[in-house]
C-alpha positions, 0 to 999 in steps of 0.5 A: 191321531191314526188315520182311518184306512179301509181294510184289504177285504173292503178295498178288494169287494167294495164298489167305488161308490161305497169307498166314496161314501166311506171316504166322504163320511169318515175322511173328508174334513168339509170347509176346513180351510186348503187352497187359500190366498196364503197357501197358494202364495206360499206354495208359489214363493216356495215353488220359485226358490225350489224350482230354482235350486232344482234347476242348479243341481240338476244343470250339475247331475241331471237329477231332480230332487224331491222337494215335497217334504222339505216344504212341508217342514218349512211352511209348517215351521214358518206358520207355526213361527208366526202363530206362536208370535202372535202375527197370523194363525197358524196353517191348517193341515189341509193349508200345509197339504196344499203348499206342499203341492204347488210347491212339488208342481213347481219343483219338477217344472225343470227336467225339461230345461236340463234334459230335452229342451237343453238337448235341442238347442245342444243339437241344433245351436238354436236359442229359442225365445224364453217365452216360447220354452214358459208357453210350451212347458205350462201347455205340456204340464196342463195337459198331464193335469187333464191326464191325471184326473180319470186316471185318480178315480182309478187309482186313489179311489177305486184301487186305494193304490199306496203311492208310497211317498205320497202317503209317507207326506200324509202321515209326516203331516199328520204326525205333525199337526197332531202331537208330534209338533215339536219333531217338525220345529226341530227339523225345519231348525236343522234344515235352517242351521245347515243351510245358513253354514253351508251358504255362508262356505259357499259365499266364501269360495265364489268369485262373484260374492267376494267381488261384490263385498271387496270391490264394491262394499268394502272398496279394497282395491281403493285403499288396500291396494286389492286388485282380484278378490280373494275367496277360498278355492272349491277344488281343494287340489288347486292348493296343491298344483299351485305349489307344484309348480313352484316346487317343481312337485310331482303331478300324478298322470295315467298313462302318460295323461295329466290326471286334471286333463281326465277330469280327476280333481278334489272337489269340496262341493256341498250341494253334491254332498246333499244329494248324496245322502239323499242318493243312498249308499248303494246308488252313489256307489253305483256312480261313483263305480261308472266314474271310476271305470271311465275316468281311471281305466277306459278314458286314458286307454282310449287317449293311448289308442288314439280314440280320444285326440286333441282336435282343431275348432272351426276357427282353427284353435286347438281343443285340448282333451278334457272332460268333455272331450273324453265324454262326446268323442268316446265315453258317451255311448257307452255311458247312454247305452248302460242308462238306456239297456238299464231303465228298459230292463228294469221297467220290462222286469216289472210286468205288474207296472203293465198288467195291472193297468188293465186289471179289476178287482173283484167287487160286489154288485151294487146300485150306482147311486149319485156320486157323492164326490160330485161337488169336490172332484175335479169334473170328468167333463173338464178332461174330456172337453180339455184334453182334445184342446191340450193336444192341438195346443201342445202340437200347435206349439211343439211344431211353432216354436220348435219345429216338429211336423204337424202329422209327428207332433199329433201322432205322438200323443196317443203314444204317449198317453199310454206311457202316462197311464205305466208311469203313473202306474209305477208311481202308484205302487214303487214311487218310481216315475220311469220317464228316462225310459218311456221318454226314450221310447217315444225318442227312438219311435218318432226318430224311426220315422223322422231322422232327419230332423232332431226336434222330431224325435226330443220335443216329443221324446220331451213331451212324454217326460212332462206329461208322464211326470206332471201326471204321476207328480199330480196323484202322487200329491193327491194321496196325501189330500186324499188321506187327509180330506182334502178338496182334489179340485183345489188340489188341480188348481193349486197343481196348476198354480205350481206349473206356472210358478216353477215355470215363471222362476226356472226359465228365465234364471235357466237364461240368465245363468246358462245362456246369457246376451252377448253384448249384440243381444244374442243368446248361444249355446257356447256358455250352456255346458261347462266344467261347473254345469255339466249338463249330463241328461241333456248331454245323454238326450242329445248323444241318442238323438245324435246316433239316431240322425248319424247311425252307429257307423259314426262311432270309432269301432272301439266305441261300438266294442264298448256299447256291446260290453255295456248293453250286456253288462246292464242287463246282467245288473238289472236282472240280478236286481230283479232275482235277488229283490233289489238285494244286488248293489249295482244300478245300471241307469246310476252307472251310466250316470257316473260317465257323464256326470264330472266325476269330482261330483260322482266323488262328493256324492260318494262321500255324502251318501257314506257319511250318512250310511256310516253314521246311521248305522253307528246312530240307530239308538231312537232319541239320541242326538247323533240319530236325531241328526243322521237318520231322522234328520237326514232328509232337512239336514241333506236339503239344507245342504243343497237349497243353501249351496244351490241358493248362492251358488245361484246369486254367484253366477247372476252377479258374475253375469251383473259385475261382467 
């Protein structure tokens, strides 16, 4: 069924009282059933386990991967099962729409826990108590909700704005509850297919899975003499550098340093392969060219100079060069100063992002009549009565449980209420929500003010990113409903829904997995970043506030060299981006990224994005199985791939923390 559109002619003179009457009596789809006791519950398991594979891919990569479409397939496919069988009806349109937004509000419930609030603890060594991270993340995200809402009259309403990926979930939606069923059965089938493959070789190569089967299921170590249980090594390379040893084979060096010493292993890492495809070519590149420079050419150059050393700990052991060494001694401040240059050029190359913020259409003059909408929209009044009570609680809370100075933690609002405003703007018409960069404006303002105290400028700085997101987040599932007919007063409250379900599954998982009791009781963060969990935007929040408190005249001079290099290089790339209309390849922000990411996974992501790029090129036949496969099922195919890695991967780590 084609959905009804109004033209550019109507969109452009109409006043938002005929587009609300339009759209109530051609669109809206009255009592048919959407914020129901199943589609919130639904949403909210389904929030739980995507907020957790989330939550491990972005310990591994610090990016959040979109999990809108992947349960929108799902829930289709599940209820679409059961109603074939027999067991329950199936889901309506309207139901579907509504799990797929509790479960995208849950889903990106954990930026904050692998950005800022990791960043925080990094700086200060401090380990706050998880129910003060649930009572901070729900209070920040509730009050992008109150944001979101004056701000959807505008842009859905009034504007008709596209909000790209928004419409693309309404249209996949549409396409499969109206003739198109089969395509979503058979995607949720290869999604499922991938997943169980993949999370059957992840069990394969994790320690704590085999300890679980051999040890205590199968007994082997009492009768089959077994004493360390066997699975299958993830870094191939160690096959390789086990028989070197014994056969005194060669093990390859650069300059002079051991390659495993630079962080340069081969890894088979299946999530890592998803994300790539997900990525795209040209990004994964991006990364896989930043690794290549630091890794291969700036890092053991810095060692030969001696920028990079071996360093004594605090309690006298030496910390050999590693990975993480070549990263916080050196290659960080180049690697952030390209994320940073990067996301602010290309967000001051984009001035319709703030120019049409302010800008009205042109409409007809006409007599503003009852509100139609008045009995489904979300009420003015609960934002402009909510968000006074937001802010006290989200600066009650910041300066409570973090420490933020009454006077910044206020000050920082009004500040970051406009960077919403350009990021839901941005949302709107790219599908890009900046928040690395409109969060590093409010990181080096409050710093200006405050460098004493890190959590001055990251709690804010963190604020920005939540609110920013949770508001674009918010419209940008919205659209959909709003294409669709869809109540957007139960679309709030099942966003709401989603908040506190992603923030009750990530949150204690983030303890468990990343900062687990010793065996006093306490928490520290000495087990948080490691070779597996590489923490990379929370290493890039904690390298700014760093330089915020300390001042570039900490850095070795060749690392200023190298900032300067990097500030130049950055720009240079985002603005033949904006020339040639994203024709150019480089990503800077990407670039950055592949510095700090371990470079094993910039190398999977790499592989993963080429192999979908190859094969889609050579499979652009429609309804053949090889297009079938890699380009229409890219998306379910990738998720699977990383929701059946991230998923074990998960239960690998909780049982290792279990088994001891």
């Amino acid at each position: 069924m084609a959905l009804p559109y109004l033209t550019d002619e109507q969109i452009r003179t109409w006043s938002r009282e005929q587009k609300d009457r339009w759209w109530f009596e051609n669109v809206f789809r009255g009592d048919m059933p959407q914020l129901t006791l199943r589609s919130a519950l639904t949403g909210f398991l389904l929030g739980g386990i995507l907020a957790a594979t989330n939550l491990y891919i972005g310990a591994k990569t610090g990016i959040s991967v979109g999990v809108g479409l992947t349960s929108v397939i799902l829930a289709f496919a599940l209820y679409r099962g059961l109603a074939r069988a027999g067991l329950a009806a199936d889901f309506t349109i309207l139901e579907n729409n509504c799990t797929q937004s509790i479960a995208t509000a849950a889903g990106y419930m954990t930026a904050p826990l692998v950005s800022a609030l990791a960043a925080y603890m990094l700086v200060t060594g401090a380990v706050p108590p998880a129910w003060h991270l649930v009572v901070w993340l729900v209070v920040v995200a509730v009050i992008g909700v109150l944001l979101a809402f004056p701000l959807k009259r505008r842009f859905i309403n009034e504007e008709q704005m596209p909000f790209p990926e928004g419409r693309a979930c309404g249209v996949v939606l549409d396409a499969l509850y109206h003739g198109k069923g089969d395509e979503g059965v058979l995607k949720a089938r290869l999604l499922g297919l991938t997943a169980g493959v993949t999370a059957l070789y992840q069990m394969l190569v994790s320690d704590g899975w085999m300890r679980l089967i051999q040890f205590k299921i199968l007994q082997l170590h009492r009768w089959a003499g077994l004493s360390e249980p066997w699975h299958l090594q993830e870094r191939l390379d160690t096959y390789y550098y086990d028989l070197a040893a014994r056969l005194h084979w060669w093990t390859p060096r650069i300059l002079g340093t051991d390659i495993r010493q630079l962080g340069l292993r081969l890894t088979l890492d299946a999530a890592m392969l998803g994300v790539g495809g997900l990525m795209g070519i040209r990004v994964a590149s991006s990364v896989m060219l930043g690794a290549f420079v630091n890794f291969f050419v700036l890092a053991p150059l810095m060692i030969q100079r001696g920028d990079i050393v071996a360093r004594a700990a605090a309690d006298g052991t030496t910390i050999a060069i590693s990975r993480t060494e070549i990263v916080n001694q050196w290659a960080l401040w180049w690697g952030v100063t390209m994320m940073i240059v990067g996301s602010l050029v290309g967000l001051l190359g984009k001035p319709d992002l703030f120019t049409s913020v302010f800008r009205r259409k042109r409409k007809v003059a006409g007599t503003a009549g009852p509100d139609v909408l008045a009995h489904i929209e979300l009420p003015l009044w609960v934002s402009c009565v909510g968000l006074p009570f937001g802010v006290a609680a989200g600066a009650w809370v910041s300066h409570t449980y973090f420490g933020v100075p009454w006077l910044l933690a206020l000050a920082s609002f009004p500040l970051i209420a406009v960077l919403t405003v350009i990021c839901t703007n941005a949302m709107a018409l790219t599908s890009w929500t900046p928040t690395g960069a409109l969060s590093k404006i409010t990181q080096f303002t409050m710093g200006a003010i405050d460098r004493s105290n890190p959590a001055s400028n990251l709690i804010p700085a963190g604020m920005t990113s939540e609110i920013a997101s949770n508001a674009a987040n918010l419209l940008s599932d919205i659209k959909p409903g709003y294409m669709l007919g869809a109540k957007p007063r139960q679309q709030a409250i099942g966003h709401v829904i989603g908040i506190v379900a992603g923030s009750l599954a990530a949150v204690p998982l983030f303890y468990l997995l990343f900062l687990p009791a010793h065996a006093d009781g306490t928490r520290s963060i000495s087990t948080m970043v490691s070779d597996q969990f590489a923490f990379p935007a929370a290493v890039q929040w904690k390298g700014v506030a760093d330089l915020i408190a300390h001042g570039l005249k900490s850095l070795p001079a060749s690392a200023l060299v190298s900032m300067a290099f990097a500030a130049v290089a950055a720009a240079f790339f985002e603005i033949a981006r904006i020339v040639t209309r994203g024709r150019f390849p480089i990503s800077a922000v990407s670039v950055g990224l592949g510095v700090v990411l371990p470079p094993e996974a910039s190398f999977a992501m790499w592989v993963g994005a080429l192999a979908f790029w190859w094969f889609g090129r050579r499979q652009r036949v429609a309804g053949t199985r090889g297009h079938a496969f890699w380009v229409e099922g890219c998306e379910p195919v990738c998720a699977g791939l990383i929701s059946g890695a991230a998923l074990v991967g998960i239960g690998n780590a909780i049982l290792n923390v279990l088994l001891g």
